[in-house]
KOLPAPA-81942 format. One line per 3 residues: number of its first residue (from 1); their letters; for each residue x, y, z of N, C-alpha, C, CB. Coordinates in steps of 0.05 Angstrom, whole numbers. Glycine has a CB too. Layout:
NUM	A	X Y Z X Y Z X Y Z X Y Z  ...
END
This chain:
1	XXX	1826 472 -344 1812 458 -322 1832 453 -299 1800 431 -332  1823 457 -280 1850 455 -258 1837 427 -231 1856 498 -238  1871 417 -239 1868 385 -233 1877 376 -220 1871 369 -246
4	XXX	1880 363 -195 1904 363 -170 1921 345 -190 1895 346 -134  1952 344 -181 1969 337 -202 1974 304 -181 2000 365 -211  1982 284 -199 1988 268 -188 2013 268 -148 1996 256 -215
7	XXX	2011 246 -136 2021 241 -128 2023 215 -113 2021 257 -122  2035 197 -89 2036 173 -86 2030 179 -52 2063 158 -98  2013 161 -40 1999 166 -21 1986 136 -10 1980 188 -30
10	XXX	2020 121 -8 2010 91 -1 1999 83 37 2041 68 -9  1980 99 33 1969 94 61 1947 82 67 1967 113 75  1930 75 46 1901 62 44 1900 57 14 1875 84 55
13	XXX	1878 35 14 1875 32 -19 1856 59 -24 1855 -3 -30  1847 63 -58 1833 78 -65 1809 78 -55 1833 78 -85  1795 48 -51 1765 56 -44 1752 63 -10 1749 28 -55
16	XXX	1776 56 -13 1771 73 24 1778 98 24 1792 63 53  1794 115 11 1786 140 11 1763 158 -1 1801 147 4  1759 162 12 1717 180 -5 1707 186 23 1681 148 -27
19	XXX	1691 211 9 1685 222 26 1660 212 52 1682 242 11  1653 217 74 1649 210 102 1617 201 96 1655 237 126  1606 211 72 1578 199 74 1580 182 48 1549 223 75
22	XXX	1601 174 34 1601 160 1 1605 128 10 1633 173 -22  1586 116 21 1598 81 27 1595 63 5 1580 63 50  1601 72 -21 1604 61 -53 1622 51 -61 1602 77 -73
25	XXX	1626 46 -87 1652 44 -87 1663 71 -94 1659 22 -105  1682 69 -114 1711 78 -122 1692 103 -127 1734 61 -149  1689 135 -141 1674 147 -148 1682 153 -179 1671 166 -130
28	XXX	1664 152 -189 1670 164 -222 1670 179 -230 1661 161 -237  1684 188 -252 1684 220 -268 1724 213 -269 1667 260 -238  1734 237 -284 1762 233 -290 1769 254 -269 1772 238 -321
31	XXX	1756 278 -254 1777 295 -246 1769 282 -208 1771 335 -258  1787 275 -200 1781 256 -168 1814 276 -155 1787 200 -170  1809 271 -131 1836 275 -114 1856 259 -115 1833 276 -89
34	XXX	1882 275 -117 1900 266 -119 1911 234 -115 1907 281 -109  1900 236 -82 1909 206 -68 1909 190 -80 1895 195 -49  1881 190 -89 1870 160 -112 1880 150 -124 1856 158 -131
37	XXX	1899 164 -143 1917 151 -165 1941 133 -149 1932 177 -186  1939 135 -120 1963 118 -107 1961 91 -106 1967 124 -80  1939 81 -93 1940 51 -106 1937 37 -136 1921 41 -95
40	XXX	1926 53 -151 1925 45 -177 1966 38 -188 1905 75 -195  1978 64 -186 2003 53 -172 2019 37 -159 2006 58 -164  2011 25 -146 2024 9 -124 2008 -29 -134 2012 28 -85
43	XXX	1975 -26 -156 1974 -45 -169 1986 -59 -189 1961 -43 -171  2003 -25 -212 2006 -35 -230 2045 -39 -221 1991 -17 -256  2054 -34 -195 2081 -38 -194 2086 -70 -177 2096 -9 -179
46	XXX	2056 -81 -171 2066 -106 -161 2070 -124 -176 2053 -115 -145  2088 -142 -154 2116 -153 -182 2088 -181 -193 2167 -177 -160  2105 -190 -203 2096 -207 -236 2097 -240 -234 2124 -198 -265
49	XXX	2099 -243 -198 2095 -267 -195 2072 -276 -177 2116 -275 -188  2046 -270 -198 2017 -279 -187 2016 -310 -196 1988 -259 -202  2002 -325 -184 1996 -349 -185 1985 -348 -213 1977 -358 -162
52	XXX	1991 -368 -231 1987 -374 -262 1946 -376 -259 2009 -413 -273  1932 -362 -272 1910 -361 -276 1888 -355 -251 1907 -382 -288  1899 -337 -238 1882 -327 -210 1896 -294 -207 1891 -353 -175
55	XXX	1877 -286 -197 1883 -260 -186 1910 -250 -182 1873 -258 -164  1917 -220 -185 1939 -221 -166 1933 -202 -140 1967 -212 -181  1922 -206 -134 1913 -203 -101 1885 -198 -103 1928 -177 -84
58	XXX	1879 -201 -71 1850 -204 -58 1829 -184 -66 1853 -203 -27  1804 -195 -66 1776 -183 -72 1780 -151 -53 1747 -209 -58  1776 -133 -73 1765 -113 -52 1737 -122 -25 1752 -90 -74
61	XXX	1728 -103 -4 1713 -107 12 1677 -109 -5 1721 -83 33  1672 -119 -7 1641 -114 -25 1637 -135 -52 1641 -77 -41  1668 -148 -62 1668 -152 -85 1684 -189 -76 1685 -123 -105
64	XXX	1674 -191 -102 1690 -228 -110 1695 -227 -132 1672 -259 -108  1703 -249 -142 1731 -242 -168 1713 -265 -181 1777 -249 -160  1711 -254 -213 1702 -280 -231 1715 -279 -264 1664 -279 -234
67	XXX	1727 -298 -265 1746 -303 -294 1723 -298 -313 1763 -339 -301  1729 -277 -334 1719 -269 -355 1731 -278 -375 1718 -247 -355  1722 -286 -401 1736 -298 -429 1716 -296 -447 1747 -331 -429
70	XXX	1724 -281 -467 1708 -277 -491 1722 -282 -513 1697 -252 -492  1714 -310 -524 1736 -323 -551 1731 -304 -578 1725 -362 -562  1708 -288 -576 1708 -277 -609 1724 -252 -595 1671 -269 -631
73	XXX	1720 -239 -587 1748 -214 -578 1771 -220 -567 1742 -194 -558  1778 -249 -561 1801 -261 -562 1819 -251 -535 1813 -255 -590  1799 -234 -510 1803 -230 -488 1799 -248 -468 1794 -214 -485
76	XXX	1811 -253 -445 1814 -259 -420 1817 -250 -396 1824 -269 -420  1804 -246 -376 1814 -216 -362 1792 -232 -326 1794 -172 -387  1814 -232 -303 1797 -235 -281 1783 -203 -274 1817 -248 -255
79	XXX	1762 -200 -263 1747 -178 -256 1722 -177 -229 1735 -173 -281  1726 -159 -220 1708 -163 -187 1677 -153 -200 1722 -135 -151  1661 -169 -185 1636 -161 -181 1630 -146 -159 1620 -180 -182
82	XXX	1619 -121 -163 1620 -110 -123 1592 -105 -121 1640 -73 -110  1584 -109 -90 1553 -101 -87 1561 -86 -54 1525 -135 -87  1551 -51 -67 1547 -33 -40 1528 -29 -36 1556 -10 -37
85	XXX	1512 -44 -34 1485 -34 -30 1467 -27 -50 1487 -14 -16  1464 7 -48 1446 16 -60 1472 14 -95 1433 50 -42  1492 12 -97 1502 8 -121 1517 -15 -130 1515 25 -124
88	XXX	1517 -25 -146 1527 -57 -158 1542 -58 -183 1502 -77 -165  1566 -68 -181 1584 -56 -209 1594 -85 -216 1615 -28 -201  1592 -85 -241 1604 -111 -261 1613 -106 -280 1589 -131 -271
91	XXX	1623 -127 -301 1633 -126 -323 1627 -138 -344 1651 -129 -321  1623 -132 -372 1611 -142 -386 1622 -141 -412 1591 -135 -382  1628 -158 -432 1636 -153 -459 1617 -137 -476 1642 -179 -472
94	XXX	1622 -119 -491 1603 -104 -512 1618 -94 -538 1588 -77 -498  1612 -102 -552 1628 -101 -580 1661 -98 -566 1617 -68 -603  1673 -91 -583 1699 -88 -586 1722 -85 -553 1697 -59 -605
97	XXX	1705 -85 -537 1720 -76 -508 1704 -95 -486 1714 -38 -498  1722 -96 -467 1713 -96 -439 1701 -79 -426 1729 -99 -425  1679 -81 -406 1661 -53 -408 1659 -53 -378 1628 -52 -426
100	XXX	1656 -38 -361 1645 -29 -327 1622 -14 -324 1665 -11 -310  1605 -28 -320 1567 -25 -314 1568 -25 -280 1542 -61 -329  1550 4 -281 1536 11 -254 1503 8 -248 1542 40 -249
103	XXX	1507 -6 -234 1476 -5 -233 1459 14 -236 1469 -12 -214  1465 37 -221 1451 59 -219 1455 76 -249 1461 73 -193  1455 71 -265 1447 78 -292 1471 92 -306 1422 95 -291
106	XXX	1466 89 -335 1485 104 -341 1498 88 -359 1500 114 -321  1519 86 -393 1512 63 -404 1546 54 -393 1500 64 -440  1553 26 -406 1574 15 -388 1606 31 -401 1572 -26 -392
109	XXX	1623 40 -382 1643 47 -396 1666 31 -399 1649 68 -388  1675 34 -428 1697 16 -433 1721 23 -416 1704 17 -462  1737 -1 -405 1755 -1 -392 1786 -11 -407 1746 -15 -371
112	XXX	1779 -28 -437 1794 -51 -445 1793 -50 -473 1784 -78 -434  1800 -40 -496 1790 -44 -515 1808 -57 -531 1781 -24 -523  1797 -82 -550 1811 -97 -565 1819 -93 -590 1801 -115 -566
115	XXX	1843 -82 -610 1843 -72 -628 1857 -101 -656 1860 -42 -619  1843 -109 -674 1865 -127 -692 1886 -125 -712 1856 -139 -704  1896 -132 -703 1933 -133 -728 1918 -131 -749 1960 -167 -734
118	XXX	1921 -116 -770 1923 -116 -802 1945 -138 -809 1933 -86 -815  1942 -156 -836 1957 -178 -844 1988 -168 -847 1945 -190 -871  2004 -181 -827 2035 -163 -836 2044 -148 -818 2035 -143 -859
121	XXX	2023 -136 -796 2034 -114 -781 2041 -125 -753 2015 -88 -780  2057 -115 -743 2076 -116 -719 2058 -102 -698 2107 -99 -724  2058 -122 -674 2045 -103 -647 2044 -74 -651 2063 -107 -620
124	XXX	2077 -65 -652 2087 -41 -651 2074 -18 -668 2113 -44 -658  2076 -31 -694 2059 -11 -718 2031 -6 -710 2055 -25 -748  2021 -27 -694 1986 -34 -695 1994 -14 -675 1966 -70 -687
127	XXX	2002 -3 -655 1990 10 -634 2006 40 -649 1997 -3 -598  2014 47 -660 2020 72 -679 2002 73 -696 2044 73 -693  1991 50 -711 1965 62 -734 1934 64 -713 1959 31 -768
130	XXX	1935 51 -691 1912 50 -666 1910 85 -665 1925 31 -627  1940 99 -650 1943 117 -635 1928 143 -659 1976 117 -624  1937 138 -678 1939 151 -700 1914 163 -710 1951 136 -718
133	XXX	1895 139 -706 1874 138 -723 1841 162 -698 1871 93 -730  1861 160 -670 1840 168 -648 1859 194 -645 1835 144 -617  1876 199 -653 1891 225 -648 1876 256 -670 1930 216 -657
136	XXX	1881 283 -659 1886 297 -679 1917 298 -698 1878 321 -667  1916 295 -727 1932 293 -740 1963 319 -729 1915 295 -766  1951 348 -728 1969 361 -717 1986 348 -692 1955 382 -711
139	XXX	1969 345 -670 1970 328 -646 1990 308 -657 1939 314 -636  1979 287 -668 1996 264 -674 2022 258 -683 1988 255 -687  2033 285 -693 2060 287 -706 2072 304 -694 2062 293 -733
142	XXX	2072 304 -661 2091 322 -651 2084 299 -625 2085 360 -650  2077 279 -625 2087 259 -607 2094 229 -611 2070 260 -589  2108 221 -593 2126 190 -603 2121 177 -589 2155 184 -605
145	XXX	2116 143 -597 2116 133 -583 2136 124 -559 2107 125 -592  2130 112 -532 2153 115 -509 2143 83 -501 2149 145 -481  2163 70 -490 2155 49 -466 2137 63 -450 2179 38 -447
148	XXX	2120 48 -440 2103 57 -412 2117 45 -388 2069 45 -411  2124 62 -374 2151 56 -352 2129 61 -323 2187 86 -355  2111 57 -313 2094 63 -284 2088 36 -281 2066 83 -284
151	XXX	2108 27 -266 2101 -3 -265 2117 -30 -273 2083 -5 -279  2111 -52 -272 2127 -68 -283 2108 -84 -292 2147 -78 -268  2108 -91 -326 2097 -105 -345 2082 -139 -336 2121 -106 -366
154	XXX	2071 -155 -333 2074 -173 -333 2088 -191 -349 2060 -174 -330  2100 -215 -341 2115 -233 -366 2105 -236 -396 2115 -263 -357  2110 -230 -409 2101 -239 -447 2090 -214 -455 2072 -266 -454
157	XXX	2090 -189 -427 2067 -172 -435 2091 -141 -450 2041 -165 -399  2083 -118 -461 2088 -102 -465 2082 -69 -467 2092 -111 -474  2084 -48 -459 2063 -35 -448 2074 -5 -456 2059 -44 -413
160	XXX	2057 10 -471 2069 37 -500 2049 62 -477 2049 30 -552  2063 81 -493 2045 98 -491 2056 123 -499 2034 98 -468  2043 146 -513 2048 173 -537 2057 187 -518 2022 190 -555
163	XXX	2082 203 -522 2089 229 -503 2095 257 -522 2120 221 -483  2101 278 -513 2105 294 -536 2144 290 -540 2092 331 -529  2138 305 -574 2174 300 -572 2192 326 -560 2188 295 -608
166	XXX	2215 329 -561 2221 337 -545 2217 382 -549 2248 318 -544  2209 383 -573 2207 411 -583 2176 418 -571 2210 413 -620  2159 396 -569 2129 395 -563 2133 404 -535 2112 363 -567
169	XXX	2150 382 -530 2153 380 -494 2166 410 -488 2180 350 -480  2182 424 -491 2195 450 -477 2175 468 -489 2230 458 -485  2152 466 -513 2139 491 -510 2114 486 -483 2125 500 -543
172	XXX	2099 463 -486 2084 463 -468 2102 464 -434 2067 439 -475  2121 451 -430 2132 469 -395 2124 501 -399 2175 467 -388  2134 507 -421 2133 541 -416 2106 548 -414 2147 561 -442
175	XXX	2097 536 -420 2063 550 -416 2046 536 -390 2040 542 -448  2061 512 -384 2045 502 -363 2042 520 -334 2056 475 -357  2028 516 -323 2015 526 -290 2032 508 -269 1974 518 -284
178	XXX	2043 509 -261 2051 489 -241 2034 470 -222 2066 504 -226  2015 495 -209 1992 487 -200 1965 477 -212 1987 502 -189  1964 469 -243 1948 459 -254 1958 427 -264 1941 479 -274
181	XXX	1946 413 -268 1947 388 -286 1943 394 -311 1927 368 -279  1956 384 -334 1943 401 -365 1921 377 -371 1973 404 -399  1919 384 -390 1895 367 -412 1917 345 -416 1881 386 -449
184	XXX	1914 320 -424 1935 298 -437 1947 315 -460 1919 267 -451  1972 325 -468 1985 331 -494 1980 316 -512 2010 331 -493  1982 298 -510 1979 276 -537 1949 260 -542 2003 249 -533
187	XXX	1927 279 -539 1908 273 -532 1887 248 -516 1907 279 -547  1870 234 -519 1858 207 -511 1870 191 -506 1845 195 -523  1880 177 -528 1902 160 -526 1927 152 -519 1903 158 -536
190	XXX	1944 174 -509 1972 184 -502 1966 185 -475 1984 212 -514  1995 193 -472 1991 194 -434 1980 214 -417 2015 193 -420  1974 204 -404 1952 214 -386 1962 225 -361 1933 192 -379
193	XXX	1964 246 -354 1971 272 -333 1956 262 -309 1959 307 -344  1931 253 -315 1911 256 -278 1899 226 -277 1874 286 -276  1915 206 -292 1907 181 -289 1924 158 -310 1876 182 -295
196	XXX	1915 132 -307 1933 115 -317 1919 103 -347 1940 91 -293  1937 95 -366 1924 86 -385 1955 79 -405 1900 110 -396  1945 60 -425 1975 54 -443 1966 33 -460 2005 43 -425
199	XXX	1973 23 -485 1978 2 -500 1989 -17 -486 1992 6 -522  1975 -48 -484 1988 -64 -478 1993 -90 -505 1976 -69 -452  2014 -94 -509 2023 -122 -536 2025 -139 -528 2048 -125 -554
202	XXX	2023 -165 -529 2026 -191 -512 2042 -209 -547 1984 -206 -495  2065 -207 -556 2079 -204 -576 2077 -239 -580 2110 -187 -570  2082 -258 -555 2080 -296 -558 2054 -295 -563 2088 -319 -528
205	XXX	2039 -288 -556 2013 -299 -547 2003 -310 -569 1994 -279 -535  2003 -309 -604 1989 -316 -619 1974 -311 -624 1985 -328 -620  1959 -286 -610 1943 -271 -623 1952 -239 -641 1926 -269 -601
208	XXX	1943 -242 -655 1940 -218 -672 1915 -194 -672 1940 -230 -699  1930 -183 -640 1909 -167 -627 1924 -148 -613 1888 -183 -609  1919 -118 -600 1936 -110 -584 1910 -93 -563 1962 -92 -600
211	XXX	1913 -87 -537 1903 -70 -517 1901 -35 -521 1920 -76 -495  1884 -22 -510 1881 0 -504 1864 -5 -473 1868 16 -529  1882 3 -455 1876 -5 -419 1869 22 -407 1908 -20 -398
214	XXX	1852 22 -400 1848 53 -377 1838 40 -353 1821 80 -388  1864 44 -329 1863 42 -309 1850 59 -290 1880 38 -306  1845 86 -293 1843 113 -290 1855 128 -271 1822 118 -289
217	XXX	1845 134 -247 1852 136 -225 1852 129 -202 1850 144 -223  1829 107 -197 1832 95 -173 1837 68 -189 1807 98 -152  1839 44 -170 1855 25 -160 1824 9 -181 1865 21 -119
220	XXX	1837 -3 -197 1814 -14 -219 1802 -43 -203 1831 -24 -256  1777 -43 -214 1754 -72 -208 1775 -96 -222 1714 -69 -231  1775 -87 -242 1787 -107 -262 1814 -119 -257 1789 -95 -288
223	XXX	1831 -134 -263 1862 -143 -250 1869 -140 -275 1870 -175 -233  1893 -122 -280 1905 -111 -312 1934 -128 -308 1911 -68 -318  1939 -147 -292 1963 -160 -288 1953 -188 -294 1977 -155 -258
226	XXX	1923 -193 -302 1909 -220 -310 1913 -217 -349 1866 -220 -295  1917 -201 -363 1900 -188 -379 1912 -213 -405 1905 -150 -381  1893 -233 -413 1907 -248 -438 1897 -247 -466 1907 -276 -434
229	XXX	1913 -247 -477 1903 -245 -513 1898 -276 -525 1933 -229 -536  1881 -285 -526 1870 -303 -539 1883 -319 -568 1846 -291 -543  1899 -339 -564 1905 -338 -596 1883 -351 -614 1932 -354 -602
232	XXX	1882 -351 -634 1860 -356 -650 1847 -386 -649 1869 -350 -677  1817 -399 -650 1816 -425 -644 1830 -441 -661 1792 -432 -643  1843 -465 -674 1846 -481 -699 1823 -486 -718 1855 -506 -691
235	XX	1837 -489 -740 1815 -485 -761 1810 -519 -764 1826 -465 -792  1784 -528 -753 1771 -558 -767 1770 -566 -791 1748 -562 -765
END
């Protein structure tokens, strides 16, 4: 499939770029122009001193910001409501994830998904038996996990993601297109060539829970620099 390959293009946010008759928001689908992925960029590299329980920056044009918390998925997460008119986008908890609903039909897609520690296991392991379990097995044993380095983490926060190893990595250069984007190597879950995505661990937090985040390519509704893990209520 041939995919404009990333690049950084801090001259407008994402949702102002689209095309001359699109007055919507952001547009959907995974394969978008390049540009897009620039503010999503430039969200996840702003620094890490947002005001304690508010945004870290202003409502897009269309949208207002409303604190989301769901105690049985043990999430917390600020997120915009936008209204363009003829389209209206929110957020909504549905089983296991954080979800992004369009009005104009279609069912809501997960943006956030909440995965739980097994008794004993380490953030670290949980997002290796996570990766593991959504990977092809071939796939899975010819990539490692890496820090996720696009960006800077928020405080308490920690942020993974699958790359190939390094025998994986020099066969696929040799076969790559220069002028193509590939498929993710490390499939779904691993990193992502034409958009953003990664494990996030929140290791203090007290919860025994870890992230799977897809930012994608444009500049997300949701604020992934809000994103809290719930620790468990006390037992009465």
């Amino acid at each position: 499939m041939d995919r404009t390959p990333r690049s950084v293009d801090r001259s407008q946010p994402a949702y102002a770029r689209r095309a001359p008759r699109d007055t919507g928001p952001p547009p959907r689908g995974r394969t978008r122009h390049t540009a897009i992925v620039a503010a999503a960029l430039l969200t996840l590299a702003a620094p890490a001193g947002a005001a304690k329980d508010a945004p870290s920056h202003k409502p897009f044009k269309g949208c207002t910001w409303a604190k989301m918390s769901d105690a049985k998925l043990g999430l917390e997460v600020w997120a915009q409501r936008c209204d363009y008119g003829d389209r209206k986008i929110d957020f909504l908890f549905t089983g296991s994830s954080l979800a992004q609903r369009y009005s104009d039909g279609g069912a809501p897609e997960p943006v956030i998904d909440v995965y739980d520690l097994v008794d004993g296991e380490t953030p670290e392991a949980g997002v290796k038996r996570v990766f593991a379990a959504h990977t092809d097995k071939a796939v899975a044993a010819r990539c490692v996990i890496a820090p996720y380095k696009e960006g800077k983490a928020p405080a308490g926060a920690e942020r993974f993601t699958f790359v190939p190893d390094r025998a994986y990595a020099k066969e696929l250069k040799k076969k790559q297109d220069p002028n193509d984007v590939p498929e993710p190597p490390c499939g779904d879950f691993g990193d992502a060539p034409d958009g953003i995505q990664y494990f996030e661990t929140q290791p203090k937090s007290g919860a025994a829970k870890i992230l799977f985040v897809r930012v994608g390519q444009d500049e997300p509704l949701f604020d992934e620099r809000t994103l809290r893990l719930l620790p468990p209520a006390p037992a009465h």
